[in-house]
C-alpha positions in Angstrom: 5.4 41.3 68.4 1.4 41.0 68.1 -0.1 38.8 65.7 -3.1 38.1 64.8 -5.8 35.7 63.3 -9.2 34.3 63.2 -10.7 32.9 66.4 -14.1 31.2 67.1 -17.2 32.7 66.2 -15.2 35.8 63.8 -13.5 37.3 66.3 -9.8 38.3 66.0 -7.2 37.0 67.9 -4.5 38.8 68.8 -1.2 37.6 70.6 1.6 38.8 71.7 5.3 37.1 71.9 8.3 38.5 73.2 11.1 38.1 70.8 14.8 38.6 71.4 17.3 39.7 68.5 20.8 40.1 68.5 23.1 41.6 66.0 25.6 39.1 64.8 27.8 38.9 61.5 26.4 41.6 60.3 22.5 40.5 60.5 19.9 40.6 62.8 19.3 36.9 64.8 15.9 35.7 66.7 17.4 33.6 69.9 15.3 31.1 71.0 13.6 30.6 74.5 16.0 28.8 76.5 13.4 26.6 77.8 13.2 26.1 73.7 9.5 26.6 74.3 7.9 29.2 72.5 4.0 29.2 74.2 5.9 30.4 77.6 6.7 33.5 75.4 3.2 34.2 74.2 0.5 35.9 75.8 -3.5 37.1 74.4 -3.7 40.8 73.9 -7.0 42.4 74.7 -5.7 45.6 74.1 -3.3 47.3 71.8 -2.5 50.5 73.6 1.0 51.0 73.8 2.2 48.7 71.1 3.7 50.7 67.6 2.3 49.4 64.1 4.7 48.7 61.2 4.6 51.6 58.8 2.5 50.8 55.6 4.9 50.3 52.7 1.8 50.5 50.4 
């Protein structure tokens, strides 16, 4: 997933983390890192290409 937010000077910054889901009673459940630390599972994005947006719901 890429998420983004303001950085220094007005630029956007854009990261990406690597999430894992797994369906379980019924629902969709995030697992966390097994390290248990999510910054290993983050990394900047320069460049979007490749990536699919959400549809607008708008």
């Amino acid at each position: 997933m890429v998420t983004a937010g303001p950085g220094r000077g007005g630029i956007t910054v854009r990261i990406s983390t690597r999430l894992q889901l797994v369906w379980r009673d019924d629902d969709w459940r995030m697992v966390a890192p097994s390290s248990g630390d999510w910054t290993r599972s983050s990394a900047p994005v320069a460049d979007l290409t490749g990536y699919t947006l959400f549809p607008d719901r708008g």
